[in-house]
C-alpha positions in Angstrom: 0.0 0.0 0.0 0.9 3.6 -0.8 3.0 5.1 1.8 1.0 8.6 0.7 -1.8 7.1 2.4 -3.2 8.8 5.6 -4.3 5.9 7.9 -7.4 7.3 10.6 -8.3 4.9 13.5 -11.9 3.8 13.0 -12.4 0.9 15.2 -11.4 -1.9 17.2 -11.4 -5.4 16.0 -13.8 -6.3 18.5 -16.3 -4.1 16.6 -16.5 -6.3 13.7 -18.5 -9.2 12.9 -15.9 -11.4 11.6 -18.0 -13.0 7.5 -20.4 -10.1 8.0 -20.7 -6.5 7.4 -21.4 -3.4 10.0 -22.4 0.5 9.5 -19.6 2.6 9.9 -18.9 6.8 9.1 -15.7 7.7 7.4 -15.6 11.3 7.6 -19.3 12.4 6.5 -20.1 9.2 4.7 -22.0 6.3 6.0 -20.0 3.0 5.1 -20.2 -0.8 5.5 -17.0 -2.7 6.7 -16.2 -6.2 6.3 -14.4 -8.8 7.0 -15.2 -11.8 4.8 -12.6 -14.5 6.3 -11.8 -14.7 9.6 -8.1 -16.0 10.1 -7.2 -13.2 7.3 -6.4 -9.5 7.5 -8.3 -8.7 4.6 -11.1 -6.1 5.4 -13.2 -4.1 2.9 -15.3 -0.7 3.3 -17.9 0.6 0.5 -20.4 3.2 0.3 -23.8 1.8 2.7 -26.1 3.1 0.6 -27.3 0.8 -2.2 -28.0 3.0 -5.1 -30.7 0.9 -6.8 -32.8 1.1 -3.6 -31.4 4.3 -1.9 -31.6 2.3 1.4 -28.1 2.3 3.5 -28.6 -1.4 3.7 -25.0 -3.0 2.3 -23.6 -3.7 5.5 -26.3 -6.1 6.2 -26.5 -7.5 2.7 -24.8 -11.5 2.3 -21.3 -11.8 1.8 -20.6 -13.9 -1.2 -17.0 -15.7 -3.0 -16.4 -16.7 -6.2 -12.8 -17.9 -6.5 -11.7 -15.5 -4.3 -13.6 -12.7 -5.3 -15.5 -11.7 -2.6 -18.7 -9.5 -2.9 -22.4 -8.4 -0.9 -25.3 -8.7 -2.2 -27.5 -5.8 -1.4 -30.7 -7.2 0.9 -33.4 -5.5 -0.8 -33.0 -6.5 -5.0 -30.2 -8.7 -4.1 -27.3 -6.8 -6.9 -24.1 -8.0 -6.2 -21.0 -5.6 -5.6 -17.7 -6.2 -5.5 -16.1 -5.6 -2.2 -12.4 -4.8 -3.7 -13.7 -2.0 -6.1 -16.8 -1.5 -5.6 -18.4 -2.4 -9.3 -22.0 -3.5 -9.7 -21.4 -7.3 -11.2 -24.7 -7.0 -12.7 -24.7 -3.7 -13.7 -20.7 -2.5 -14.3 -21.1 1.1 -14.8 -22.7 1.4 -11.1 -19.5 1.8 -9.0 -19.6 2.0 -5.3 -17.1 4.6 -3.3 -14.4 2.4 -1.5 -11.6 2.9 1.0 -8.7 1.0 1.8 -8.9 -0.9 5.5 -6.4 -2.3 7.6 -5.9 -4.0 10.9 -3.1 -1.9 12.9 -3.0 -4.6 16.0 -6.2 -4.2 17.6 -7.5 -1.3 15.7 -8.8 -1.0 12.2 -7.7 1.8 10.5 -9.4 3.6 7.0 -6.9 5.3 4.2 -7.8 8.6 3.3 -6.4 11.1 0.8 
């Protein structure tokens, strides 16, 4: 990852629900944070608002792989979006925002700028 990247603390691992999503702000914007595999440091964070619905819903939709391609399926007309970019899989030109997450020991911290 960039070293031009400015990591903020957002929260503690204890926060998340390790193969599920939860409702998080970064900055001004509401956001859903995941961790898909428990065991692994990847985490994810996209927009919560699904765009076909206008609901902030993602953080509850299902988490989904397909050879290790992990993405949610919104809960409420069930479009898929890809956690690492943020691309609709049924409808490419709809793009979620994303951030990049880490784990920083026991805190997970968002990239901004």
């Amino acid at each position: 990852m960039s070293s031009n990247v400015n990591w903020q603390d957002l929260c503690g691992r204890d926060d998340l629900v390790p193969g599920s999503g939860v409702a998080v702000k970064i900055g001004d914007q509401a956001a859903a944070l995941y961790w898909p595999e428990p065991g692994k440091e990847h985490l994810y964070a996209l927009a919560h608002r699904d765009p076909f619905s206008q609901a902030e819903v993602l953080a509850w939709g299902l988490l989904c792989e397909k050879e290790g391609d992990w993405s949610v399926a919104a809960p409420l007309y069930k479009q898929h979006f890809r956690l690492s970019d943020g691309v609709c899989l049924e409808q490419p030109d709809v793009v979620l925002s994303t951030w990049l997450v880490r784990l920083n020991g026991d805190r997970v911290e968002v990239g901004l700028g």
